[in-house]
Backbone as CSV, one residue per row, in Angstrom:
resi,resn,N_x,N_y,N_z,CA_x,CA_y,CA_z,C_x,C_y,C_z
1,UNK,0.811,-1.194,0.000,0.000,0.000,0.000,0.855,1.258,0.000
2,UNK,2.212,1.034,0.036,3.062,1.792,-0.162,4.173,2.670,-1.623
3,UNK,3.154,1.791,-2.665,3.958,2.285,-3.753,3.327,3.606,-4.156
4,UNK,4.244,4.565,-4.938,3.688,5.311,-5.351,2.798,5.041,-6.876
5,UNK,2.267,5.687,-6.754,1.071,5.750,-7.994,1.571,6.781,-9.044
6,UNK,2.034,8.057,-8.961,1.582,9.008,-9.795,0.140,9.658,-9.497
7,UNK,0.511,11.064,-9.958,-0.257,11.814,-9.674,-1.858,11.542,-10.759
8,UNK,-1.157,11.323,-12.189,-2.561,10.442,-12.644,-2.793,9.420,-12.711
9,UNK,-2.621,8.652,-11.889,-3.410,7.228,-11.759,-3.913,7.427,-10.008
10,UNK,-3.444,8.315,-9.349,-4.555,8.660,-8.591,-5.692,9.472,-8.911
11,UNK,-5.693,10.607,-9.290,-6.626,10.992,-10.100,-7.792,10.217,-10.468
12,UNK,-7.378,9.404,-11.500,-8.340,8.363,-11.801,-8.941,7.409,-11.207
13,UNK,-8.956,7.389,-10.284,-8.863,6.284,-8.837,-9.778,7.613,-7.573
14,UNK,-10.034,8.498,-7.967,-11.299,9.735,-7.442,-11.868,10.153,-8.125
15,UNK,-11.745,10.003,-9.291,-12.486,10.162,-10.606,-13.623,9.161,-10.615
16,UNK,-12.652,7.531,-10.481,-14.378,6.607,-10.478,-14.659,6.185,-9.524
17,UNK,-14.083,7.052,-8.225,-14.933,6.866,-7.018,-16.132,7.907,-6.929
18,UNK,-15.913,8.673,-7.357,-16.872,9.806,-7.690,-18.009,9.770,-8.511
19,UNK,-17.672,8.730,-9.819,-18.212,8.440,-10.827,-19.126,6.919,-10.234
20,UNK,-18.892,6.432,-9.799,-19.570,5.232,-9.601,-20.741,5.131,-8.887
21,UNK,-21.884,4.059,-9.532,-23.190,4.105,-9.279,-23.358,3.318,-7.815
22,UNK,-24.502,4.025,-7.675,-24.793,4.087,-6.378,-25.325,2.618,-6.055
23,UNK,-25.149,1.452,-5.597,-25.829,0.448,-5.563,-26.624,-0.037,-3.795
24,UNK,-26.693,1.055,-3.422,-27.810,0.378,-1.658,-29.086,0.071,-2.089
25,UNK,-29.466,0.803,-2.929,-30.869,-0.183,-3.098,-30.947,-1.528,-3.406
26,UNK,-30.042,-2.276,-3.860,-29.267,-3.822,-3.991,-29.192,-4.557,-2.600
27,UNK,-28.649,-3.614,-1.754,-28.302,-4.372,-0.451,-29.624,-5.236,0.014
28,UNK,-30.714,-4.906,0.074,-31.635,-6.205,0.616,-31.739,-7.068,0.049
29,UNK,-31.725,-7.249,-1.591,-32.315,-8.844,-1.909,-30.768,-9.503,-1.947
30,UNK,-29.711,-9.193,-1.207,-28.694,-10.230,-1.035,-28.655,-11.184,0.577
31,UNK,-28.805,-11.932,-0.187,-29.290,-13.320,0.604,-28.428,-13.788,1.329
32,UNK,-27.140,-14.192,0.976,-26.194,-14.649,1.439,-25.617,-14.459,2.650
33,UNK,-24.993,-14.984,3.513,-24.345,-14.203,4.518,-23.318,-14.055,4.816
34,UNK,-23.339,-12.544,5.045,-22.085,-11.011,4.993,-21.490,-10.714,6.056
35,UNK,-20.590,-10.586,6.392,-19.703,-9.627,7.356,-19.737,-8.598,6.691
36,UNK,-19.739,-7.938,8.115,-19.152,-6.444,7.387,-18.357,-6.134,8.942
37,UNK,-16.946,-5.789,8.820,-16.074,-5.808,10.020,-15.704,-4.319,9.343
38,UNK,-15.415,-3.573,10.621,-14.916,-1.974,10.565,-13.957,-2.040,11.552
39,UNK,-12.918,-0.892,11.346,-12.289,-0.333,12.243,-12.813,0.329,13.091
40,UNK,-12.428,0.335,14.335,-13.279,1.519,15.024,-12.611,2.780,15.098
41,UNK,-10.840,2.693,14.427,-10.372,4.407,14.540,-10.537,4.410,12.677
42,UNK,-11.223,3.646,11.736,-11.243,4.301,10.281,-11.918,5.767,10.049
43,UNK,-10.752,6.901,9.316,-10.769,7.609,9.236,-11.195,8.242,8.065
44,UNK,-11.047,7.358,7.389,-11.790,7.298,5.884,-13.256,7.347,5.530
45,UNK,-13.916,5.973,6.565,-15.175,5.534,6.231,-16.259,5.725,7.204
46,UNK,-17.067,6.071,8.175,-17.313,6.995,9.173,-18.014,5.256,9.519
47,UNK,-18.227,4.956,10.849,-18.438,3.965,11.308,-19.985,3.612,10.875
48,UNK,-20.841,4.781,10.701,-22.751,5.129,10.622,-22.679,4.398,9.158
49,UNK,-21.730,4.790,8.365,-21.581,4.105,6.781,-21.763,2.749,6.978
50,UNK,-20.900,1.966,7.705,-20.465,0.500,7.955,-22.213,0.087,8.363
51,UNK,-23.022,1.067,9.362,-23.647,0.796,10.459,-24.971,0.380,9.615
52,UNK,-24.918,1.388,8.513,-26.067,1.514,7.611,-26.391,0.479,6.549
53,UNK,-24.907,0.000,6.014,-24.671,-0.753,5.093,-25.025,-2.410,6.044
54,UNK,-24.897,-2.696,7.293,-24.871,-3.760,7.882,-26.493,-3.653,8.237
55,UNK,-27.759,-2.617,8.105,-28.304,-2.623,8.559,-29.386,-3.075,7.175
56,UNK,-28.983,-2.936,5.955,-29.372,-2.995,4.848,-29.636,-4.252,4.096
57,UNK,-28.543,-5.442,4.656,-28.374,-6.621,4.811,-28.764,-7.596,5.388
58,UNK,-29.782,-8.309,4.782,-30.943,-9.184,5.818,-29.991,-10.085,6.909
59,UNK,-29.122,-10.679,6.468,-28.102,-11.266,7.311,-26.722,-10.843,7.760
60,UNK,-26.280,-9.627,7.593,-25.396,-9.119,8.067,-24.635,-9.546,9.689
61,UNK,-23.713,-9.819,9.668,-23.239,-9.627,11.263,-21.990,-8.585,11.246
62,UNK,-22.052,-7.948,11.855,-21.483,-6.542,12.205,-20.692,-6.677,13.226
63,UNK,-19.148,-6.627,12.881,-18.293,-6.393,13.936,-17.124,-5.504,13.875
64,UNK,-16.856,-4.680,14.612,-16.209,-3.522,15.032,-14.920,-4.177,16.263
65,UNK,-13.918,-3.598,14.917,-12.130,-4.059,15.582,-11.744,-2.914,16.168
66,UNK,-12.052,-2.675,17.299,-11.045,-1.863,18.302,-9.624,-2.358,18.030
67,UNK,-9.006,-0.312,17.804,-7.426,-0.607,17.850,-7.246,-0.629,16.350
68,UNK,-8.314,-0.710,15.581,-8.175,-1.030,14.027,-8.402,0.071,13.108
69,UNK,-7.776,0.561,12.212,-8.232,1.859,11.453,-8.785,0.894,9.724
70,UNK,-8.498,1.920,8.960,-9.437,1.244,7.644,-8.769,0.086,7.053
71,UNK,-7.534,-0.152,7.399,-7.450,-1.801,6.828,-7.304,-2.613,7.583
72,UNK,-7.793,-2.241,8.864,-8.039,-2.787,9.954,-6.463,-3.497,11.011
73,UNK,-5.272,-2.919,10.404,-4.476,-2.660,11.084,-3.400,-1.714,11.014
């Protein structure tokens, strides 16, 4: 996670994060069952995101890594 990129291939990498479709209305008819594990210091992804997305998910189990930021170490 340490290489450099260049300045345009980051770019492009907020470009189609920006650009990309919105898919939560999807989250209920997935059936399967999901984790969804968060950091509890991620600084990136606000914990209510994780909270919402786990809440969206008929089977979700939701667990929160104290001590853990967004790649969870």
């Amino acid at each position: 996670m340490t290489t450099p990129i260049g300045a345009d291939a980051f770019l492009r990498q907020q470009q189609a994060v920006v650009q990309r479709a919105d898919l939560q209305s999807m989250l209920p008819s997935i059936a399967c069952p999901t984790a969804i594990i968060h950091g509890a210091g991620d600084r990136l992804i606000p914990i209510s995101a994780a909270e919402e997305m786990a809440a969206a998910l008929p089977t979700a189990q939701f667990t929160v890594v104290e001590g853990a930021g967004h790649f969870l170490f």
